[in-house]
Short mmCIF file of the C-alpha atoms (twelve columns), coordinates in Angstrom:
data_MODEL
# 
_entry.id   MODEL 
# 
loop_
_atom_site.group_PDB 
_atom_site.id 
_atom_site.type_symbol 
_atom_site.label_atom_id 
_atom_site.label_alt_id 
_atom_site.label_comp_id 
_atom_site.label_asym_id 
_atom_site.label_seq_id 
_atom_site.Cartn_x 
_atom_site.Cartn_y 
_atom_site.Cartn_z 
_atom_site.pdbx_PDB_model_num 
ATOM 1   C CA . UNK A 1   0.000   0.000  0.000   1 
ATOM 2   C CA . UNK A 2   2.626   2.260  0.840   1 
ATOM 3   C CA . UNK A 3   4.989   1.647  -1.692  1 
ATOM 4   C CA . UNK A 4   1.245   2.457  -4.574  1 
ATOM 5   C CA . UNK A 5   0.979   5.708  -2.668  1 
ATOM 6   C CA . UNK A 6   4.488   6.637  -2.874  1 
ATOM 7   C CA . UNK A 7   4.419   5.587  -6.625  1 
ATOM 8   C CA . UNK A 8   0.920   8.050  -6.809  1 
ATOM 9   C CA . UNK A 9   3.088   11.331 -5.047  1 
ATOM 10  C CA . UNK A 10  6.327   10.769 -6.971  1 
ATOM 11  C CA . UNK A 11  4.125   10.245 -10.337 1 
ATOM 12  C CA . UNK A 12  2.599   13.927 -9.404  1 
ATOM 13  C CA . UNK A 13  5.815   15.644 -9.273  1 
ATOM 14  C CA . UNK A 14  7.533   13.906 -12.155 1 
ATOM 15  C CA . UNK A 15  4.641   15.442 -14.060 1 
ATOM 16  C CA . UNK A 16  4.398   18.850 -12.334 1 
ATOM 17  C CA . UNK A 17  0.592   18.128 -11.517 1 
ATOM 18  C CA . UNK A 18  1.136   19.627 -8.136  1 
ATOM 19  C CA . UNK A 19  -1.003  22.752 -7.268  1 
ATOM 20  C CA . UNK A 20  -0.018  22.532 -3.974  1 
ATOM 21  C CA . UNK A 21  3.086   24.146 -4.504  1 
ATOM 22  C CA . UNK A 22  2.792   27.517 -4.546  1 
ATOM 23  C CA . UNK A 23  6.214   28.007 -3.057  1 
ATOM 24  C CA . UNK A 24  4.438   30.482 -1.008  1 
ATOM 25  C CA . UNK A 25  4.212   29.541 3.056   1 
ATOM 26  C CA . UNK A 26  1.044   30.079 3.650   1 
ATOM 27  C CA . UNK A 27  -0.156  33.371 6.211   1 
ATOM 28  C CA . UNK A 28  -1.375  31.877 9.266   1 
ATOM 29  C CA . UNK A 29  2.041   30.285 9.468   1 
ATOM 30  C CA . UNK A 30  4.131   33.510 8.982   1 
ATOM 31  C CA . UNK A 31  1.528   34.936 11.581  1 
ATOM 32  C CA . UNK A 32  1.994   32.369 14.151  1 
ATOM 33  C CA . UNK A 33  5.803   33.075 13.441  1 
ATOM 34  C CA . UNK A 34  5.178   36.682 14.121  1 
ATOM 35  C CA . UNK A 35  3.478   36.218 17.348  1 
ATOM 36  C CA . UNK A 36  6.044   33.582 18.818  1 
ATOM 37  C CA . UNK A 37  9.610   34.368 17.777  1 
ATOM 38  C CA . UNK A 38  11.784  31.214 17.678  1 
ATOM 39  C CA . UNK A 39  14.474  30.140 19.768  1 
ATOM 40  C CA . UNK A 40  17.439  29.852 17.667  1 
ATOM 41  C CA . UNK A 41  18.315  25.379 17.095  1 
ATOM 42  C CA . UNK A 42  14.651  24.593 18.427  1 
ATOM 43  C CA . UNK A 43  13.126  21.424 16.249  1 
ATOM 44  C CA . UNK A 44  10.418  22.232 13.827  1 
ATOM 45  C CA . UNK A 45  9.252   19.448 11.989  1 
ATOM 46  C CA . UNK A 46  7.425   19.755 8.607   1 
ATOM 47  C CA . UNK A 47  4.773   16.457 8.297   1 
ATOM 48  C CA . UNK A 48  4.159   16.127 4.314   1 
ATOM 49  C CA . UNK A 49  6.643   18.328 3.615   1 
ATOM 50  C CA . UNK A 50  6.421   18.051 -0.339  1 
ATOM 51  C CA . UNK A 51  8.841   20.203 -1.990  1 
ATOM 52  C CA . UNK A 52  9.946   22.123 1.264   1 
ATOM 53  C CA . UNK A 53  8.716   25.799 0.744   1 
ATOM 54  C CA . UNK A 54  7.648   25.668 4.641   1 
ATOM 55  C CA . UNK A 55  10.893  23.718 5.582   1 
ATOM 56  C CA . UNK A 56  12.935  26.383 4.298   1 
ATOM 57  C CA . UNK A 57  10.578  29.438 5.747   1 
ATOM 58  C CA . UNK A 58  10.807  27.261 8.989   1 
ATOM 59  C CA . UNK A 59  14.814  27.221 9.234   1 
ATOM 60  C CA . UNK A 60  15.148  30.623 8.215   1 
ATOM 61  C CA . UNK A 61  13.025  31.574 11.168  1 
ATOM 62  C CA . UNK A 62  16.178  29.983 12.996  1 
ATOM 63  C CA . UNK A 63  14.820  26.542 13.680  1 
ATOM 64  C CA . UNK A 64  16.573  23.075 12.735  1 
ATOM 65  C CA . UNK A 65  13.675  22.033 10.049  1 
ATOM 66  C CA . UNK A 66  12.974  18.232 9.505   1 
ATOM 67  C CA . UNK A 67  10.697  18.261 6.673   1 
ATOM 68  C CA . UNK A 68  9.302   14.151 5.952   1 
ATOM 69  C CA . UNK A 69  7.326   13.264 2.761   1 
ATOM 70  C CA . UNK A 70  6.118   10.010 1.195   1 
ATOM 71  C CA . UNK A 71  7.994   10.849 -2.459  1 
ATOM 72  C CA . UNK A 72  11.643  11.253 -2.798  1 
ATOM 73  C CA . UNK A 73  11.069  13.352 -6.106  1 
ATOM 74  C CA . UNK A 74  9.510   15.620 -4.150  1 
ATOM 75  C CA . UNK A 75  12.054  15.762 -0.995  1 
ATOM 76  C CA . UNK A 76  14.653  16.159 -3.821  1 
ATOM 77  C CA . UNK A 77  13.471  19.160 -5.529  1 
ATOM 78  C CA . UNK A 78  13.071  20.512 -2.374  1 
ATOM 79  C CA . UNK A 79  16.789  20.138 -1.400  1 
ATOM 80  C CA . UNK A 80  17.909  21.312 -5.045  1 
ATOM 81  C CA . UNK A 81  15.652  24.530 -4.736  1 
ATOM 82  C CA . UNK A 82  17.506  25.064 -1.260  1 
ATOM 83  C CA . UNK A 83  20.719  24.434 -2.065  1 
ATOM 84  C CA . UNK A 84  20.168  26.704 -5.712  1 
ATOM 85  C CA . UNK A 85  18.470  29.618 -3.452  1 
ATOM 86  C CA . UNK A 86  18.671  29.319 -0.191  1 
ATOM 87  C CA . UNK A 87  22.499  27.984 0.388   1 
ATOM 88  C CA . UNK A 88  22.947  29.146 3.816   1 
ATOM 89  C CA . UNK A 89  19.878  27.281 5.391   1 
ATOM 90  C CA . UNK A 90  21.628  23.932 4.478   1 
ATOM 91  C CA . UNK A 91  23.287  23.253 7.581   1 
ATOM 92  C CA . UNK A 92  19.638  24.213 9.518   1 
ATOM 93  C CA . UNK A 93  17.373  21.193 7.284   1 
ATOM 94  C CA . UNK A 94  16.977  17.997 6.834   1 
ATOM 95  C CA . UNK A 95  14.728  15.895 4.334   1 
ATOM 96  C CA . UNK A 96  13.293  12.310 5.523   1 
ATOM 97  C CA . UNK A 97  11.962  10.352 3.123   1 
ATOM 98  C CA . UNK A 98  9.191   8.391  5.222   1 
ATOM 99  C CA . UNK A 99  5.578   7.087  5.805   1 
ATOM 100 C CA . UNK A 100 4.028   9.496  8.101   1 
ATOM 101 C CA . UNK A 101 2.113   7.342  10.174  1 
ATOM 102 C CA . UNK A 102 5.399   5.807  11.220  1 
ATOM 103 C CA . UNK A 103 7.553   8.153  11.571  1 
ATOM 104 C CA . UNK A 104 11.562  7.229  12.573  1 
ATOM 105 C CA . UNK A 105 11.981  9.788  15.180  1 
ATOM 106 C CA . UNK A 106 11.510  9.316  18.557  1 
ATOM 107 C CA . UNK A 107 11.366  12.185 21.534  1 
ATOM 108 C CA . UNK A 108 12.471  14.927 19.015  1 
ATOM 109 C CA . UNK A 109 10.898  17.714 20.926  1 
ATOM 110 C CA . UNK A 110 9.934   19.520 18.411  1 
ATOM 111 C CA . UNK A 111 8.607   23.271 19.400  1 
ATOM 112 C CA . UNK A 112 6.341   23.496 16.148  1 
ATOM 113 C CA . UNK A 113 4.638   20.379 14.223  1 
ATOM 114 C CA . UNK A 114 3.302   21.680 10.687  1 
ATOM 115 C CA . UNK A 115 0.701   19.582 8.404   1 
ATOM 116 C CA . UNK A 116 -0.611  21.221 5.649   1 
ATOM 117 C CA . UNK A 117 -2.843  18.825 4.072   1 
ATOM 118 C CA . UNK A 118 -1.374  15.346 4.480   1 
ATOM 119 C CA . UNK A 119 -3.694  13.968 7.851   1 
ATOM 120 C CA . UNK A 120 -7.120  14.499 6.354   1 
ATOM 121 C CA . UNK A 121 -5.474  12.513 3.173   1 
ATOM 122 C CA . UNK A 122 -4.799  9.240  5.332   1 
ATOM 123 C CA . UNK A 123 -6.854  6.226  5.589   1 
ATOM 124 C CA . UNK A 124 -9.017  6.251  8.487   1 
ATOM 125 C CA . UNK A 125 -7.201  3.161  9.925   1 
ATOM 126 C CA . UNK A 126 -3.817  5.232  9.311   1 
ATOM 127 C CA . UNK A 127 -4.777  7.876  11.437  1 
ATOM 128 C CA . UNK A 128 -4.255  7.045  15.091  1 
ATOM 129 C CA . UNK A 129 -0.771  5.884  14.285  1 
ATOM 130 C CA . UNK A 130 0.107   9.451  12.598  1 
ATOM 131 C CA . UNK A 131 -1.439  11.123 15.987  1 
ATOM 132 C CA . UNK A 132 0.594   8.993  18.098  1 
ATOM 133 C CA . UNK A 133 3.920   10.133 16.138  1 
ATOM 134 C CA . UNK A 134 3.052   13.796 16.744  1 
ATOM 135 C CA . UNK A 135 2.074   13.327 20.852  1 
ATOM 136 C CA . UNK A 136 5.624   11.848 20.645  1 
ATOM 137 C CA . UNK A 137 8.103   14.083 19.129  1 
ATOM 138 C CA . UNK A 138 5.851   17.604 20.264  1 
ATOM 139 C CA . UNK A 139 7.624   19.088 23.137  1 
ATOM 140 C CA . UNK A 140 6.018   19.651 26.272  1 
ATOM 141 C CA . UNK A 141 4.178   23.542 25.620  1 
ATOM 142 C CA . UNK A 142 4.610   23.134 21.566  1 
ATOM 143 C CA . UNK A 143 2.193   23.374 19.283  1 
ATOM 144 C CA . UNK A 144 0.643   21.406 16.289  1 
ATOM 145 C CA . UNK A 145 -0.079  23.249 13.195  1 
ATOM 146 C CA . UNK A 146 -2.928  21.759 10.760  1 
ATOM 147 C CA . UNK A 147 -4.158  22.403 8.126   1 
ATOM 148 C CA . UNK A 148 -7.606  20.326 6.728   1 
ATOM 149 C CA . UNK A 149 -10.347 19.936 4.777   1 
ATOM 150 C CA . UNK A 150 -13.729 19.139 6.634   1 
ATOM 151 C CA . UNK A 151 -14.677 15.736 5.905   1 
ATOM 152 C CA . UNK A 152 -17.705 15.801 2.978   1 
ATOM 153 C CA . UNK A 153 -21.478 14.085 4.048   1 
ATOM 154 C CA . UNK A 154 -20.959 10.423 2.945   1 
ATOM 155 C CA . UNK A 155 -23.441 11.083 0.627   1 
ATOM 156 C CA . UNK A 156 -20.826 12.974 -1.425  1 
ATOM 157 C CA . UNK A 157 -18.154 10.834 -1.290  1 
ATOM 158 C CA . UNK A 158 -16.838 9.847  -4.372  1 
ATOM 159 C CA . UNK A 159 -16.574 5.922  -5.547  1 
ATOM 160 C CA . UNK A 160 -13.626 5.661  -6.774  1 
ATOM 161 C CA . UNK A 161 -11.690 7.927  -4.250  1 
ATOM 162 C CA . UNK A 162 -11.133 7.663  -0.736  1 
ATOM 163 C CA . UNK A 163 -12.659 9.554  1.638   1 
ATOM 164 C CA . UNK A 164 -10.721 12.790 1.839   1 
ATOM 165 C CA . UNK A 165 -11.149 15.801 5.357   1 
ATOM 166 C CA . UNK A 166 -11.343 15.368 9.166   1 
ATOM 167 C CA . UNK A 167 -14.644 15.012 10.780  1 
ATOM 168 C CA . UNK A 168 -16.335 17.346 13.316  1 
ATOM 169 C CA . UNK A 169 -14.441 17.486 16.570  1 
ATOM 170 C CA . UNK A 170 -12.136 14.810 15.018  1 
ATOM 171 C CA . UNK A 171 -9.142  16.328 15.717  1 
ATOM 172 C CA . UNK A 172 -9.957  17.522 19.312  1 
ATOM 173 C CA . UNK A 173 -10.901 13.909 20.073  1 
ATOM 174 C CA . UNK A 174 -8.194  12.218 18.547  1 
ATOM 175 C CA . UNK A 175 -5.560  14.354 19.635  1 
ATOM 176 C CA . UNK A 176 -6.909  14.709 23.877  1 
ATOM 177 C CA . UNK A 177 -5.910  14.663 26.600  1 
ATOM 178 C CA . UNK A 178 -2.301  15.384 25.758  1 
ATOM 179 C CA . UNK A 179 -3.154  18.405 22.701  1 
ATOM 180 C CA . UNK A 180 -5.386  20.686 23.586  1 
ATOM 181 C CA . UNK A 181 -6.961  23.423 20.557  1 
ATOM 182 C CA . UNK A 182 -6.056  26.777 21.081  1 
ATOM 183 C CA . UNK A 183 -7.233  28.128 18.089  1 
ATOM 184 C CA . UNK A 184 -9.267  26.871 15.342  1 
ATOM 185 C CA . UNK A 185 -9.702  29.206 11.989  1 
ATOM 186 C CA . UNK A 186 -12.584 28.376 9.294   1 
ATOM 187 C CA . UNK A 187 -10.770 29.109 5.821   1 
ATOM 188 C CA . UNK A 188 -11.748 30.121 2.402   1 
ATOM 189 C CA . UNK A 189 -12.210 27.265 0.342   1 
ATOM 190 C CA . UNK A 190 -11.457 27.107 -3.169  1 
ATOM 191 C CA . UNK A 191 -12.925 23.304 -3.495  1 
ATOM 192 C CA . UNK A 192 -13.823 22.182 0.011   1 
ATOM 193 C CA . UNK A 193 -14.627 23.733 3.637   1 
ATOM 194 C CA . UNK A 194 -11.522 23.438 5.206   1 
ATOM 195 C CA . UNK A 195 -9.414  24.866 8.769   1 
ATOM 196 C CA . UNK A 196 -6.741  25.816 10.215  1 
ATOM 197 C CA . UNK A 197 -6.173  24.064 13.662  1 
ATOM 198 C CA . UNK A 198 -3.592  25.136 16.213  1 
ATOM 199 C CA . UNK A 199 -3.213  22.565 19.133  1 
ATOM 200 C CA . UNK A 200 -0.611  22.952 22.351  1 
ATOM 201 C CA . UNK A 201 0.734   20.116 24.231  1 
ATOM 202 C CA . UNK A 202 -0.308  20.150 28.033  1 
# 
Protein backbone atom coordinates (compact mmCIF):
# COMPACT_ATOMS: atom_id res chain seq x y z
CA UNK A 1 0.00 0.00 0.00
CA UNK A 2 2.63 2.26 0.84
CA UNK A 3 4.99 1.65 -1.69
CA UNK A 4 1.25 2.46 -4.57
CA UNK A 5 0.98 5.71 -2.67
CA UNK A 6 4.49 6.64 -2.87
CA UNK A 7 4.42 5.59 -6.63
CA UNK A 8 0.92 8.05 -6.81
CA UNK A 9 3.09 11.33 -5.05
CA UNK A 10 6.33 10.77 -6.97
CA UNK A 11 4.13 10.24 -10.34
CA UNK A 12 2.60 13.93 -9.40
CA UNK A 13 5.82 15.64 -9.27
CA UNK A 14 7.53 13.91 -12.15
CA UNK A 15 4.64 15.44 -14.06
CA UNK A 16 4.40 18.85 -12.33
CA UNK A 17 0.59 18.13 -11.52
CA UNK A 18 1.14 19.63 -8.14
CA UNK A 19 -1.00 22.75 -7.27
CA UNK A 20 -0.02 22.53 -3.97
CA UNK A 21 3.09 24.15 -4.50
CA UNK A 22 2.79 27.52 -4.55
CA UNK A 23 6.21 28.01 -3.06
CA UNK A 24 4.44 30.48 -1.01
CA UNK A 25 4.21 29.54 3.06
CA UNK A 26 1.04 30.08 3.65
CA UNK A 27 -0.16 33.37 6.21
CA UNK A 28 -1.37 31.88 9.27
CA UNK A 29 2.04 30.28 9.47
CA UNK A 30 4.13 33.51 8.98
CA UNK A 31 1.53 34.94 11.58
CA UNK A 32 1.99 32.37 14.15
CA UNK A 33 5.80 33.07 13.44
CA UNK A 34 5.18 36.68 14.12
CA UNK A 35 3.48 36.22 17.35
CA UNK A 36 6.04 33.58 18.82
CA UNK A 37 9.61 34.37 17.78
CA UNK A 38 11.78 31.21 17.68
CA UNK A 39 14.47 30.14 19.77
CA UNK A 40 17.44 29.85 17.67
CA UNK A 41 18.31 25.38 17.10
CA UNK A 42 14.65 24.59 18.43
CA UNK A 43 13.13 21.42 16.25
CA UNK A 44 10.42 22.23 13.83
CA UNK A 45 9.25 19.45 11.99
CA UNK A 46 7.43 19.76 8.61
CA UNK A 47 4.77 16.46 8.30
CA UNK A 48 4.16 16.13 4.31
CA UNK A 49 6.64 18.33 3.61
CA UNK A 50 6.42 18.05 -0.34
CA UNK A 51 8.84 20.20 -1.99
CA UNK A 52 9.95 22.12 1.26
CA UNK A 53 8.72 25.80 0.74
CA UNK A 54 7.65 25.67 4.64
CA UNK A 55 10.89 23.72 5.58
CA UNK A 56 12.93 26.38 4.30
CA UNK A 57 10.58 29.44 5.75
CA UNK A 58 10.81 27.26 8.99
CA UNK A 59 14.81 27.22 9.23
CA UNK A 60 15.15 30.62 8.22
CA UNK A 61 13.02 31.57 11.17
CA UNK A 62 16.18 29.98 13.00
CA UNK A 63 14.82 26.54 13.68
CA UNK A 64 16.57 23.07 12.73
CA UNK A 65 13.68 22.03 10.05
CA UNK A 66 12.97 18.23 9.50
CA UNK A 67 10.70 18.26 6.67
CA UNK A 68 9.30 14.15 5.95
CA UNK A 69 7.33 13.26 2.76
CA UNK A 70 6.12 10.01 1.20
CA UNK A 71 7.99 10.85 -2.46
CA UNK A 72 11.64 11.25 -2.80
CA UNK A 73 11.07 13.35 -6.11
CA UNK A 74 9.51 15.62 -4.15
CA UNK A 75 12.05 15.76 -1.00
CA UNK A 76 14.65 16.16 -3.82
CA UNK A 77 13.47 19.16 -5.53
CA UNK A 78 13.07 20.51 -2.37
CA UNK A 79 16.79 20.14 -1.40
CA UNK A 80 17.91 21.31 -5.05
CA UNK A 81 15.65 24.53 -4.74
CA UNK A 82 17.51 25.06 -1.26
CA UNK A 83 20.72 24.43 -2.06
CA UNK A 84 20.17 26.70 -5.71
CA UNK A 85 18.47 29.62 -3.45
CA UNK A 86 18.67 29.32 -0.19
CA UNK A 87 22.50 27.98 0.39
CA UNK A 88 22.95 29.15 3.82
CA UNK A 89 19.88 27.28 5.39
CA UNK A 90 21.63 23.93 4.48
CA UNK A 91 23.29 23.25 7.58
CA UNK A 92 19.64 24.21 9.52
CA UNK A 93 17.37 21.19 7.28
CA UNK A 94 16.98 18.00 6.83
CA UNK A 95 14.73 15.90 4.33
CA UNK A 96 13.29 12.31 5.52
CA UNK A 97 11.96 10.35 3.12
CA UNK A 98 9.19 8.39 5.22
CA UNK A 99 5.58 7.09 5.81
CA UNK A 100 4.03 9.50 8.10
CA UNK A 101 2.11 7.34 10.17
CA UNK A 102 5.40 5.81 11.22
CA UNK A 103 7.55 8.15 11.57
CA UNK A 104 11.56 7.23 12.57
CA UNK A 105 11.98 9.79 15.18
CA UNK A 106 11.51 9.32 18.56
CA UNK A 107 11.37 12.18 21.53
CA UNK A 108 12.47 14.93 19.01
CA UNK A 109 10.90 17.71 20.93
CA UNK A 110 9.93 19.52 18.41
CA UNK A 111 8.61 23.27 19.40
CA UNK A 112 6.34 23.50 16.15
CA UNK A 113 4.64 20.38 14.22
CA UNK A 114 3.30 21.68 10.69
CA UNK A 115 0.70 19.58 8.40
CA UNK A 116 -0.61 21.22 5.65
CA UNK A 117 -2.84 18.82 4.07
CA UNK A 118 -1.37 15.35 4.48
CA UNK A 119 -3.69 13.97 7.85
CA UNK A 120 -7.12 14.50 6.35
CA UNK A 121 -5.47 12.51 3.17
CA UNK A 122 -4.80 9.24 5.33
CA UNK A 123 -6.85 6.23 5.59
CA UNK A 124 -9.02 6.25 8.49
CA UNK A 125 -7.20 3.16 9.93
CA UNK A 126 -3.82 5.23 9.31
CA UNK A 127 -4.78 7.88 11.44
CA UNK A 128 -4.25 7.05 15.09
CA UNK A 129 -0.77 5.88 14.28
CA UNK A 130 0.11 9.45 12.60
CA UNK A 131 -1.44 11.12 15.99
CA UNK A 132 0.59 8.99 18.10
CA UNK A 133 3.92 10.13 16.14
CA UNK A 134 3.05 13.80 16.74
CA UNK A 135 2.07 13.33 20.85
CA UNK A 136 5.62 11.85 20.65
CA UNK A 137 8.10 14.08 19.13
CA UNK A 138 5.85 17.60 20.26
CA UNK A 139 7.62 19.09 23.14
CA UNK A 140 6.02 19.65 26.27
CA UNK A 141 4.18 23.54 25.62
CA UNK A 142 4.61 23.13 21.57
CA UNK A 143 2.19 23.37 19.28
CA UNK A 144 0.64 21.41 16.29
CA UNK A 145 -0.08 23.25 13.19
CA UNK A 146 -2.93 21.76 10.76
CA UNK A 147 -4.16 22.40 8.13
CA UNK A 148 -7.61 20.33 6.73
CA UNK A 149 -10.35 19.94 4.78
CA UNK A 150 -13.73 19.14 6.63
CA UNK A 151 -14.68 15.74 5.90
CA UNK A 152 -17.71 15.80 2.98
CA UNK A 153 -21.48 14.09 4.05
CA UNK A 154 -20.96 10.42 2.94
CA UNK A 155 -23.44 11.08 0.63
CA UNK A 156 -20.83 12.97 -1.42
CA UNK A 157 -18.15 10.83 -1.29
CA UNK A 158 -16.84 9.85 -4.37
CA UNK A 159 -16.57 5.92 -5.55
CA UNK A 160 -13.63 5.66 -6.77
CA UNK A 161 -11.69 7.93 -4.25
CA UNK A 162 -11.13 7.66 -0.74
CA UNK A 163 -12.66 9.55 1.64
CA UNK A 164 -10.72 12.79 1.84
CA UNK A 165 -11.15 15.80 5.36
CA UNK A 166 -11.34 15.37 9.17
CA UNK A 167 -14.64 15.01 10.78
CA UNK A 168 -16.34 17.35 13.32
CA UNK A 169 -14.44 17.49 16.57
CA UNK A 170 -12.14 14.81 15.02
CA UNK A 171 -9.14 16.33 15.72
CA UNK A 172 -9.96 17.52 19.31
CA UNK A 173 -10.90 13.91 20.07
CA UNK A 174 -8.19 12.22 18.55
CA UNK A 175 -5.56 14.35 19.64
CA UNK A 176 -6.91 14.71 23.88
CA UNK A 177 -5.91 14.66 26.60
CA UNK A 178 -2.30 15.38 25.76
CA UNK A 179 -3.15 18.41 22.70
CA UNK A 180 -5.39 20.69 23.59
CA UNK A 181 -6.96 23.42 20.56
CA UNK A 182 -6.06 26.78 21.08
CA UNK A 183 -7.23 28.13 18.09
CA UNK A 184 -9.27 26.87 15.34
CA UNK A 185 -9.70 29.21 11.99
CA UNK A 186 -12.58 28.38 9.29
CA UNK A 187 -10.77 29.11 5.82
CA UNK A 188 -11.75 30.12 2.40
CA UNK A 189 -12.21 27.27 0.34
CA UNK A 190 -11.46 27.11 -3.17
CA UNK A 191 -12.92 23.30 -3.50
CA UNK A 192 -13.82 22.18 0.01
CA UNK A 193 -14.63 23.73 3.64
CA UNK A 194 -11.52 23.44 5.21
CA UNK A 195 -9.41 24.87 8.77
CA UNK A 196 -6.74 25.82 10.22
CA UNK A 197 -6.17 24.06 13.66
CA UNK A 198 -3.59 25.14 16.21
CA UNK A 199 -3.21 22.57 19.13
CA UNK A 200 -0.61 22.95 22.35
CA UNK A 201 0.73 20.12 24.23
CA UNK A 202 -0.31 20.15 28.03
Amino acid sequence: MVNNLRGHWESRYRQGDTPWDTRVTPPEVVQFWTDHPATPGSVALDIGCGAGTNVAYLASRGLFTIGCDLAGNALALGLERIRRDQAPLLPHVQFLQVDVTRLPLQNAQAVYILDIGCFHGLAFADRAAYVQGVIENLAPGGYYHLFAFDLRPETEWLPDKPPRGVGEDEIQIRFAPQLKIVEMIVGRPDRQACRWYLLQKQ
